[in-house]
C-alpha positions in Angstrom: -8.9 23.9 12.0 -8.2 19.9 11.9 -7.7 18.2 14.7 -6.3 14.6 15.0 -7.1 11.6 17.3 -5.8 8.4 18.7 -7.1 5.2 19.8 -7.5 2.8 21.9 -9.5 0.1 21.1 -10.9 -1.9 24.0 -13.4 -4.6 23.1 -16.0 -5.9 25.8 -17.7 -9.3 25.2 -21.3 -9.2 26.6 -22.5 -12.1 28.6 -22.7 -15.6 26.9 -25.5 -17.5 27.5 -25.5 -21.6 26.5 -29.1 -23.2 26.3 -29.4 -27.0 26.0 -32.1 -27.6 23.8 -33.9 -30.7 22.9 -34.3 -31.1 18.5 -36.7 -32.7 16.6 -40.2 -32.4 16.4 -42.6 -33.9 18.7 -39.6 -35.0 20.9 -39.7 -35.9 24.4 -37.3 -35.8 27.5 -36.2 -39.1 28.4 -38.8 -40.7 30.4 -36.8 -40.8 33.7 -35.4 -37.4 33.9 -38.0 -35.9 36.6 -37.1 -32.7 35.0 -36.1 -30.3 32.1 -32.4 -29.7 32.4 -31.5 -26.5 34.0 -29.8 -23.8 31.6 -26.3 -23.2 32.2 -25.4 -19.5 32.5 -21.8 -18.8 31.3 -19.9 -15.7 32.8 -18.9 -12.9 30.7 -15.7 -13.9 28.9 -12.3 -12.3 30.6 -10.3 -9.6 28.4 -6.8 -11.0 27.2 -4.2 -9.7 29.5 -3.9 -5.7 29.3 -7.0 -5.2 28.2 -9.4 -3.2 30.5 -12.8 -4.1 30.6 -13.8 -0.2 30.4 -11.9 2.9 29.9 -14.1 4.9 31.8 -11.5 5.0 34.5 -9.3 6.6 32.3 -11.4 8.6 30.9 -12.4 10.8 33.9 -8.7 11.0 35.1 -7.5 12.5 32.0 -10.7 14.5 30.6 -10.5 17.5 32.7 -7.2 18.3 31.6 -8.6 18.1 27.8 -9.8 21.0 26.6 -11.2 22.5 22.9 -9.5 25.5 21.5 -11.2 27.9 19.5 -9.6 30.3 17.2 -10.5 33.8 15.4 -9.1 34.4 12.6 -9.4 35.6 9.1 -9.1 34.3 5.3 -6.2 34.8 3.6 -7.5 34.9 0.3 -4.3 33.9 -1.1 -4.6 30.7 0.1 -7.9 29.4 -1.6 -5.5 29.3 -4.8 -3.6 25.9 -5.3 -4.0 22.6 -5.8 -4.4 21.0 -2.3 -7.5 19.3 -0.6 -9.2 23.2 -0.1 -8.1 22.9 3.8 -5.1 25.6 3.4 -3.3 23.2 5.2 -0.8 22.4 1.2 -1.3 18.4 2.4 -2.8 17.0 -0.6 -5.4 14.2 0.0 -5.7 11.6 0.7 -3.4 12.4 3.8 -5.0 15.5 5.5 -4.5 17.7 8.6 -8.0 18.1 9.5 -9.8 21.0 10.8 -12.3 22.0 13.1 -16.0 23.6 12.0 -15.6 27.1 10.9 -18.5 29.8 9.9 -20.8 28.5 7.6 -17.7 26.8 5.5 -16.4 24.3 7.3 -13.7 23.6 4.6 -12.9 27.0 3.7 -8.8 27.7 4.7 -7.2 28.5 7.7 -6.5 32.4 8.4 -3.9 34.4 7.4 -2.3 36.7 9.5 -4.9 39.3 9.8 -2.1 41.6 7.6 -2.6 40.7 4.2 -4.6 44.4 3.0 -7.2 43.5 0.3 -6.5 39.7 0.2 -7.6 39.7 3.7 -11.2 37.6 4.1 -14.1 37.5 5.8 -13.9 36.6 10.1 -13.7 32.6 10.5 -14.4 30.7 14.1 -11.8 27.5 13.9 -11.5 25.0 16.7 -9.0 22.8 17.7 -8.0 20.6 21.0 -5.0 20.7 23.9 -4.2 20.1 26.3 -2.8 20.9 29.7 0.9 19.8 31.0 1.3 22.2 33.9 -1.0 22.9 36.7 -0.4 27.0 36.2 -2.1 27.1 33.0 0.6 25.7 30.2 -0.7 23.9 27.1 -0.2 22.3 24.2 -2.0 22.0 20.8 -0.9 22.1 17.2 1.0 24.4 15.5 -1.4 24.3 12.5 -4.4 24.9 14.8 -3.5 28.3 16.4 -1.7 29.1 12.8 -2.9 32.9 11.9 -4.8 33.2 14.6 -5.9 36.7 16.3 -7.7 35.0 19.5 -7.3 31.8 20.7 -10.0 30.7 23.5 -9.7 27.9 25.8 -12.8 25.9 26.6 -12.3 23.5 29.9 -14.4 20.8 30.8 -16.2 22.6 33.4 -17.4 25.1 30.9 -15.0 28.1 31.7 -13.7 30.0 28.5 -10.1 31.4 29.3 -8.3 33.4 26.7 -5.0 31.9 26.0 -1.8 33.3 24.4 1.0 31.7 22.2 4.0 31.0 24.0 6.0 29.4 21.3 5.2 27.1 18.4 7.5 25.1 16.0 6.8 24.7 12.3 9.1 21.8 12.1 7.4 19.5 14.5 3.8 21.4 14.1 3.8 21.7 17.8 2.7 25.3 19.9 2.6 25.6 23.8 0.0 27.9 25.0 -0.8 29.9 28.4 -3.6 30.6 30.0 -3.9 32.7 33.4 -4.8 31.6 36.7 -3.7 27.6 38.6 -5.0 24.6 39.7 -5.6 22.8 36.4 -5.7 19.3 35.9 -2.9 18.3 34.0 -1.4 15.1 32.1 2.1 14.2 31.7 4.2 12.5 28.8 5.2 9.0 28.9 9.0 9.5 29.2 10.4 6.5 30.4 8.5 3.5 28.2 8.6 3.9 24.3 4.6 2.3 23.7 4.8 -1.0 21.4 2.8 -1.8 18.2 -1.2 -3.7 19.2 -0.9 -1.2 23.0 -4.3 0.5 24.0 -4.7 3.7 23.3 -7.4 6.4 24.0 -7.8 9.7 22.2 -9.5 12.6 24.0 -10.6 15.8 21.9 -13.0 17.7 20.0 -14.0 16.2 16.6 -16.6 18.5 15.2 -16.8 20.6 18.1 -18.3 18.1 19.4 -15.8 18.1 22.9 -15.1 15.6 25.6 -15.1 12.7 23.5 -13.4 9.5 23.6 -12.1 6.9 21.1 -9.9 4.2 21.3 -8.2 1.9 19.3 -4.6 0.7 19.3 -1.0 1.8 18.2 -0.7 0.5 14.8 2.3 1.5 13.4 5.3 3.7 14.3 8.3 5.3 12.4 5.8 7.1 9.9 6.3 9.3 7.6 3.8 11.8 5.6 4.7 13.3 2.5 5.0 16.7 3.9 8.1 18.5 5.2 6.7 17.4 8.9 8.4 14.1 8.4 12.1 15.4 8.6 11.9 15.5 11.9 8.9 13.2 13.0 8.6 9.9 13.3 4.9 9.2 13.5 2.9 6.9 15.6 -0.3 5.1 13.9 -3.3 4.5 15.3 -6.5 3.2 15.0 -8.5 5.3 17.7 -10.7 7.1 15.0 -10.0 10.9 15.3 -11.5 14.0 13.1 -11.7 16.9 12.2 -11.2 19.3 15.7 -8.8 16.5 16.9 -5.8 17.8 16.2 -3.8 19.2 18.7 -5.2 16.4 21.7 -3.6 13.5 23.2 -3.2 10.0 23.1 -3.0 8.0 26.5 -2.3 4.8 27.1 -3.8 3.0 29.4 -2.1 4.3 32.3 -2.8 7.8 31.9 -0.1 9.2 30.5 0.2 10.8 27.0 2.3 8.9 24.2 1.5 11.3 21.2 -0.6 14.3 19.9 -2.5 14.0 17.8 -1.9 15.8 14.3 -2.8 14.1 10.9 -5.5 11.2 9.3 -5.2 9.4 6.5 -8.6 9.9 5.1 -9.8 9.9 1.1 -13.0 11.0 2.2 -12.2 13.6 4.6 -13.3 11.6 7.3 -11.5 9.2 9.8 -10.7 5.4 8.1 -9.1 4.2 11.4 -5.6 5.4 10.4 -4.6 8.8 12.1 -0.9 9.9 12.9 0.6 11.3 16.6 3.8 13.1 17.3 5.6 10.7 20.0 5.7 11.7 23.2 9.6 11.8 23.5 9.6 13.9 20.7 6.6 16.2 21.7 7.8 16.3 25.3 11.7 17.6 24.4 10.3 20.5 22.1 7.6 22.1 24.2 9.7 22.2 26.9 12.0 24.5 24.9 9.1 26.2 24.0 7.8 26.7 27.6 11.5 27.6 28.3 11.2 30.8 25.7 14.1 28.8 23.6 14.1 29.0 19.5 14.1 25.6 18.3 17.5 24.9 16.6 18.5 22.3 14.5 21.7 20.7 12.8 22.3 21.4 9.3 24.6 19.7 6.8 23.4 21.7 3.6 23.1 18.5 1.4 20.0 17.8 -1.1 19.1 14.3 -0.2 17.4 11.1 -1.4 16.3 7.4 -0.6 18.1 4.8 -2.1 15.8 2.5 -3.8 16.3 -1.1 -5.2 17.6 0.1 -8.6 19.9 2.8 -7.3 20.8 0.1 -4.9 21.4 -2.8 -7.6 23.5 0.2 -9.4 25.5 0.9 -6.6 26.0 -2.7 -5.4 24.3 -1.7 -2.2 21.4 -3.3 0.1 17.8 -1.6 -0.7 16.5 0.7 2.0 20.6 0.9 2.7 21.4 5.1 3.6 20.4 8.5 2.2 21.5 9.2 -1.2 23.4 12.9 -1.6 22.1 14.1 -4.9 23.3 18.0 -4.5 25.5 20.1 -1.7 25.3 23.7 -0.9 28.3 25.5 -1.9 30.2 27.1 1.2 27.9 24.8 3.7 28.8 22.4 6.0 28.6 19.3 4.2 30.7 20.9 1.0 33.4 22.2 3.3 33.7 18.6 5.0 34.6 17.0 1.3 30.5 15.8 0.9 30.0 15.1 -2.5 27.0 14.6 -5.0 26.7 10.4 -5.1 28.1 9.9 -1.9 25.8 7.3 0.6 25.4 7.6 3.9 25.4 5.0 5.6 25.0 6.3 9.2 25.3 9.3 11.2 26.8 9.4 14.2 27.0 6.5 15.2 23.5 5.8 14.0 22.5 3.4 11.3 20.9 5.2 8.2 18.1 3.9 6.4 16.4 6.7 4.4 16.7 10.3 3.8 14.0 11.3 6.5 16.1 9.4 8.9 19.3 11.2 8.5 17.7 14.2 8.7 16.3 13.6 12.2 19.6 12.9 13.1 21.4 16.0 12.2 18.5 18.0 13.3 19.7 16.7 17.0 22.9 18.3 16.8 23.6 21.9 17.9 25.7 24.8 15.9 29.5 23.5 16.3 28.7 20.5 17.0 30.7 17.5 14.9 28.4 15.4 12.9 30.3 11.8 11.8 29.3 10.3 8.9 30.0 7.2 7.6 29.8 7.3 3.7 30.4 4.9 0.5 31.8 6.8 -2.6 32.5 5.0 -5.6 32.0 2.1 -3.6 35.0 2.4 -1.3 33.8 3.6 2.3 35.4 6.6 3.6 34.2 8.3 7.1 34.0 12.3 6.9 33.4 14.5 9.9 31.2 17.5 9.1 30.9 20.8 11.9 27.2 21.2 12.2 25.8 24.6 11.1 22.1 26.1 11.9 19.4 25.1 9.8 17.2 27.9 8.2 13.7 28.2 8.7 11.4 25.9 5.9 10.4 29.1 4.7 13.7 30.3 3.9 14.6 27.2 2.3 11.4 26.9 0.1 12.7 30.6 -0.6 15.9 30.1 -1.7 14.9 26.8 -3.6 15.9 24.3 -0.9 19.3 23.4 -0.3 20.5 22.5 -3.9 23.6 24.1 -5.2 26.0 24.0 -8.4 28.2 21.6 -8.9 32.2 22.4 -9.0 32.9 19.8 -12.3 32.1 20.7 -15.9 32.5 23.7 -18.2 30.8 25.0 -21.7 32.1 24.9 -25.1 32.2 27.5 -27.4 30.5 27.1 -30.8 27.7 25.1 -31.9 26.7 21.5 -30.3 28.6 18.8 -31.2 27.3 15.9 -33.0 24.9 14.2 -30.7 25.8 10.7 -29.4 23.4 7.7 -28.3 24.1 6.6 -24.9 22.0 3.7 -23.6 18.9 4.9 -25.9 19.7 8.7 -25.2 20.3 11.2 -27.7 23.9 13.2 -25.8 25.7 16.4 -26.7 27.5 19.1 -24.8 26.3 21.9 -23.8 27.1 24.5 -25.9 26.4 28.4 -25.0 23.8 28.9 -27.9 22.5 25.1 -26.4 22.1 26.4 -22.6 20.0 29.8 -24.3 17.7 27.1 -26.3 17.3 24.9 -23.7 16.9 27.5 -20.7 19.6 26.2 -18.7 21.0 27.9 -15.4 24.6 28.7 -15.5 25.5 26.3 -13.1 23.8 23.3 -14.9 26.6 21.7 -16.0 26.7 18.2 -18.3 25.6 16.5 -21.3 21.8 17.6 -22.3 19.5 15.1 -23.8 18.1 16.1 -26.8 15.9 12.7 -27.9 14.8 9.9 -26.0 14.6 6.4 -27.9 10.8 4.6 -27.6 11.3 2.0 -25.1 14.3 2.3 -23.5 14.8 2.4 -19.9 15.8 5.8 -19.8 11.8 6.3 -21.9 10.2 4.5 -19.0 11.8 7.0 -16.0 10.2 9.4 -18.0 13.7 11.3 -19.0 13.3 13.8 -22.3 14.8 16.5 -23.9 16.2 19.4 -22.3 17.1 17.5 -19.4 20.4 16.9 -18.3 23.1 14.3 -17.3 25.4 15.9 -14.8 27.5 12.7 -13.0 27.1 9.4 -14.4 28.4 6.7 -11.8 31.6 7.9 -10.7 32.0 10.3 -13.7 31.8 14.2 -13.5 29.9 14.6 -17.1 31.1 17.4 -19.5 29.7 15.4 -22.7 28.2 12.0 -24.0 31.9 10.3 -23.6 32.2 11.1 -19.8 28.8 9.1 -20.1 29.6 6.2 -22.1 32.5 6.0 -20.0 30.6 5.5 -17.2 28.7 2.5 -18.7 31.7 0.9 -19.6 32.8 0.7 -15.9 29.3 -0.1 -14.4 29.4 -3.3 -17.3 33.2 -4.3 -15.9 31.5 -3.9 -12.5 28.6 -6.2 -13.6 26.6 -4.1 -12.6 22.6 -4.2 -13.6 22.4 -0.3 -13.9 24.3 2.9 -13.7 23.3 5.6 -11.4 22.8 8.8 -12.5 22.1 12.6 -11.5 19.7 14.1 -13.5 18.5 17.6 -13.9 14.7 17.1 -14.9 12.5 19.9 -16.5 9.6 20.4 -14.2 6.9 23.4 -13.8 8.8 24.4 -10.7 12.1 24.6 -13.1 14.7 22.5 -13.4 14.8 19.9 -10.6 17.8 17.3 -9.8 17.7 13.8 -8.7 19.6 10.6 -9.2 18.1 8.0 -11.1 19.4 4.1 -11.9 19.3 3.9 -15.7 19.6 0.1 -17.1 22.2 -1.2 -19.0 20.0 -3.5 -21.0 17.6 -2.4 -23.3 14.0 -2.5 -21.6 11.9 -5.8 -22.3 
């Protein structure tokens, strides 16, 4: 299993030592100095303020409550098939959630579940790091670390093995609390009250390798992360520089006081190894979900049931908005929350309640705070006229049950078939358009609720050429136009020209290997230079 590691980086200047020296050859001291000129010892340069001139201090206050976890599991043979970096853990390099030695293939997958009848594998040894946040024996690691596991051992720093269980664990956040039996453990506490700043000390404690006990440090180099993984809905990572490994993941980051400001979970690493860039779970975020953990509670989060996107520049520039300005809806979930409320695809918003919204990931985190019932206000732009919505929260379902059901997409309510062939095909901005005709939807292999105008060619050169759009995809909503055929689209240029605008947003359904996929794109006006 993969570990992750923060940093502190604390740099000690040795002693400085300045030595007048006579040059040239064959010269002489001045004829009245009685003597050579003493050397003049300098004293060992002062840190800048803030830094300490060792961490050891912190090191043996916080390393007994460290300790490695070491997990049994087996294979799931299922798993070696895929295209990821061969960790099991689906994060493709070169951002990896690395794991700790195991067997005699240290980069074979994490176990299954023990369940899984002839796919089941050969017995791997995994290993991990925690840490303790109670003094009767409560822990916490990674979710991904214990992940399949059918024992989970407990190493301390004094050498005792303990046998631990699973008291609860959240996908979302990758975060598990474990238990061990007995008291009188050294623990650590979260930093609640001070949010650590970018260039702060840090020191990471864990067990790259299964190597255990060791130390790195660095500084916070970043925060408001996110990883392209499902994590980042509802993290915002810390970055550091303390180099952590594989066998890290799951162990703290202090600062310099003591007290832990993230876990450990992810590198950045194209080589498998650390690079100096590794990722923590913040310690408000980490301390609020083990404690519902500890407390036997489900972790629940707000749901709006909306298919969302960033707004880059050109969907900005085609909207008339700032870039990096709100989260984009591209579908809504029929009977959800958000559909209910009035949501509709192409609507921005702009902030949630009461918070400013900068990207998809963003709103997301904000939603996930609310409970069942609970109302959600949004602040949208639609057809850029703002409008404020207020949307009763519902209960999100589990990733897997999303990845199940095909995420949260859903049909839209505008457009219709024709009977009869296709009509003649149009050209719209360098696209070949036509309805979509019944014997059309059967060529094409389109889903019922695919409504639109299909593109059936793609002109060399043209913007449209450049996204990558070809035939068989679809134009559902073309600026503020539902699409049934070419004209709603050409219709839609017209306005986004009158507008003066440099581009006209659009929702596309793209073929993919996956199926059919939708996203809005910003299509130019002009042809491409």
């Amino acid at each position: 299993m993969a570990e992750k590691k923060k940093f502190i980086t604390g740099a000690v200047v040795g002693l400085g030592v300045a030595l007048v020296a006579a040059a040239g050859v064959g010269m002489r001291w001045p004829a009245e100095a009685q003597t050579r000129p003493e050397v003049t010892r300098v004293a060992a340069f002062a840190p800048p303020p803030g830094a300490p001139m060792s961490f050891a201090d912190i090191f043996e206050k916080v390393a007994p409550a460290v300790v490695s976890i070491n997990v049994t599991s087996h294979v799931d043979l299922s798993k070696l098939q895929g295209g990821d970096d061969g960790d099991g853990d689906g994060v493709p390099l070169p951002f990896a959630i690395p794991r700790g030695p195991r067997g005699a293939n240290p980069h074979a997958p994490d176990g299954g579940d023990g369940k899984s009848g002839p796919k089941k594998g050969p017995e791997m040894q995994a290993s991990g790091s925690g840490f303790f946040i109670t003094g009767d024996g409560y822990l916490v690691t990674n979710n991904h670390v214990i992940e399949g596991a059918e024992t989970i051992k407990v190493v301390l720093q004094d050498k005792r093995i303990l046998t631990a269980k699973v008291i609860g664990k959240d996908e979302g956040t990758d975060l598990a609390v474990l238990k061990v039996e007995g008291t009188g453990f050294k623990f650590v506490q979260f930093e609640g009250q001070v949010k650590p700043r970018v260039g702060d000390w840090v020191i990471a404690v864990g067990n790259p390798f299964n190597l255990g006990g060791t130390a790195t440090a660095g500084i916070i180099s970043a925060d408001g992360r996110d990883l392209p993984d499902s994590s980042s809905q509802f993290v915002n990572y810390l970055q550091i520089d303390a180099p952590i490994n594989r066998g890290n993941s799951g162990g703290p980051t202090f600062d310099v006081y003591g007290k832990v400001i993230g876990v450990n979970t992810a590198i950045y690493s194209p080589s498998g190894g650390s690079v100096g860039i590794g990722f923590d779970i913040p310690a408000e975020i980490a301390e609020r979900t083990t404690h519902e953990l500890m407390a036997g509670r489900k972790i629940v989060r707000g749901y709006l049931g909306v298919t969302i996107q960033n707004v880059t520049e050109d969907i900005a520039d085609s909207l008339g908005l700032l870039p990096n300005q709100g989260a984009l809806v591209k579908d809504v979930v029929p009977g959800g929350p958000a559909d209910k409320a009035g949501v509709q695809p192409g609507d921005v918003v702009l902030a949630a309640d009461g918070h400013s919204v900068s990207s998809n990931s963003e709103l997301t985190r904000i939603v996930a705070l609310a409970k069942a019932g609970d109302k959600v206000h949004l602040k949208i732009v639609r057809d850029g006229k703002p409008l404020n919505l207020e949307v009763v929260s519902g209960i999100r379902p589990t990733e897997a049950q999303l990845a199940l059901e095909g995420g949260p997409g859903g049909a839209g309510k505008k457009g219709g078939d024709e009977d009869g062939p296709a009509a003649a095909k149009s050209v719209v901005l360098g696209m070949g358009l036509t309805p979509i005709t019944p014997v059309l939807r059967k060529e094409l292999g389109l889903e019922d609720k695919i409504k639109g105008a299909a593109i059936l060619s793609v002109a060399d050169d043209s913007d449209a050429d450049h996204i990558g759009l070809a035939k068989g995809d679809v134009i559902s909503k073309a600026g503020d136009h539902a699409v049934n055929g070419p004209e709603d689209v050409s219709a839609a240029v017209v306005d986004a020209k009158k507008a003066g605008r440099p581009s006209i947003l659009c929702l596309i359904w793209h073929k993919t290997q996956g199926g059919m996929q939708s996203a809005f794109v910003a299509i130019k006006l002009e042809p491409a230079k």
